[in-house]
C-alpha positions, 0 to 999 in steps of 0.5 A: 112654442112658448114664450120665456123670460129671463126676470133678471134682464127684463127693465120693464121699458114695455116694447114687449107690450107695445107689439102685442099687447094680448100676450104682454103687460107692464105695470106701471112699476115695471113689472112684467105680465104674460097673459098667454106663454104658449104661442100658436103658431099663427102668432109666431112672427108677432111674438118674434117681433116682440123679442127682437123689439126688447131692448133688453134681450129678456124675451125668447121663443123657444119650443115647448117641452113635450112631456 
């Protein structure tokens, strides 16, 4: 799973960062980080949580692209 996000919607708030701050970072000028994109499965309901905790709908988990 590999975590997206769409830049135009993100507001930078940092909901994102505050349910799991190993995968998300906001700078204080709302600039958005991800410090890992790939999601082991273990993490999943985390990274889920996150998602649905944006209140700009700018996250989504979506299955990795096989090559």
């Amino acid at each position: 799973m590999e975590i997206h996000v769409d830049r135009a919607r993100c507001t930078g708030i940092g909901m994102c960062e505050s349910v799991t701050p190993d995968y998300f970072e906001v700078f204080d000028d709302g600039t958005l980080v991800l410090h890992r994109v790939d999601v082991p499965e273990q993490d999943v309901a985390l990274i889920e949580d996150a998602v649905r905790a944006c209140p700009a709908g700018a996250l989504s988990l979506e299955s990795g692209h096989e090559v």
